[in-house]
C-alpha positions in Angstrom: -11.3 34.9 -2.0 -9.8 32.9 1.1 -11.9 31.6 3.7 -10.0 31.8 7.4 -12.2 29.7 10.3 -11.4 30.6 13.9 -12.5 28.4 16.5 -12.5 26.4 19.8 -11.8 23.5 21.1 -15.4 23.3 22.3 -15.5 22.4 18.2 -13.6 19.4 17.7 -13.7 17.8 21.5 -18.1 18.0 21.5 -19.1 14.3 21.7 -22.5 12.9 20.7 -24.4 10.5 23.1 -21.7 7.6 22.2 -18.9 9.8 23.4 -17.4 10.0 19.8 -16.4 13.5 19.4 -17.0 16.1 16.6 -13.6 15.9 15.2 -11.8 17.1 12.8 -12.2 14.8 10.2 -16.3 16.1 10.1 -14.9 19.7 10.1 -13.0 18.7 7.2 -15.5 17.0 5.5 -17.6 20.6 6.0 -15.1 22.9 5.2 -14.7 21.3 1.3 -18.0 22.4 0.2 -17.6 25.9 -1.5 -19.6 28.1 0.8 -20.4 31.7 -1.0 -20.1 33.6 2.2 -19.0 33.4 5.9 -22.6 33.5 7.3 -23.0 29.9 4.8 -20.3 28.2 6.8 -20.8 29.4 10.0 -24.8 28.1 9.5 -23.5 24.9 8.1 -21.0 24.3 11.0 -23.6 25.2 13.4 -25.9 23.1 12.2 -23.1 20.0 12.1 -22.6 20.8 15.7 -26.2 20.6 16.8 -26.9 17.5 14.9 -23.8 15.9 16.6 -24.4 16.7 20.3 -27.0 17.6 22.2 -26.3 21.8 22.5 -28.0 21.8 25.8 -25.4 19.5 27.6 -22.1 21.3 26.5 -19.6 20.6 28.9 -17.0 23.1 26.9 -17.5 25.8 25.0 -18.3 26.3 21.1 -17.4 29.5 19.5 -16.1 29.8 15.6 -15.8 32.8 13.5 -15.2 32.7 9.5 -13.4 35.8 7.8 -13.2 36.0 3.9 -10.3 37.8 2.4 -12.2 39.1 -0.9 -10.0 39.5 -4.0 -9.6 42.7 -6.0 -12.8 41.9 -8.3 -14.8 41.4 -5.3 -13.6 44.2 -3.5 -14.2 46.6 -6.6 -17.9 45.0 -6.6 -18.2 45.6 -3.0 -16.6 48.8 -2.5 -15.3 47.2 0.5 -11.7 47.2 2.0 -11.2 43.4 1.3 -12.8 41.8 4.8 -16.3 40.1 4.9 -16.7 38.4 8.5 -19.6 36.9 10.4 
């Protein structure tokens, strides 16, 4: 299925100690890596944010949400409506 990622500007405009911000090259570079399920990314891009900037001296904020459209295979093996969200 699709993956959709929702998220802030908080996201991209976080800098690191050299005032280079997040970016979205980085999210990019993230976002290629085949991630089996929302809660996967949404670690992952945590975990890119905190490494990048120190989370205790936001100055904006950082929200993101990742929604999966699941296909008609996977909705048949989930019994599910189609939606998988974290």
């Amino acid at each position: 299925g699709d993956t959709l990622l929702l998220y802030t500007d908080g996201v991209l405009e976080g800098t690191d100690r050299e005032d280079l911000p997040f970016g979205m090259d980085r999210l990019q570079r993230l976002m290629k890596n085949a991630y089996a399920t929302p809660e996967a990314l949404t670690g992952a891009l945590y975990r890119a944010i905190s490494e990048h900037q120190d989370m205790a001296r936001l100055n904006d904020d950082v929200t993101f949400l990742a929604v999966r459209l699941l296909d008609a295979i996977e909705r048949a093996e989930h019994g599910s409506a189609g939606l998988e969200s974290e």
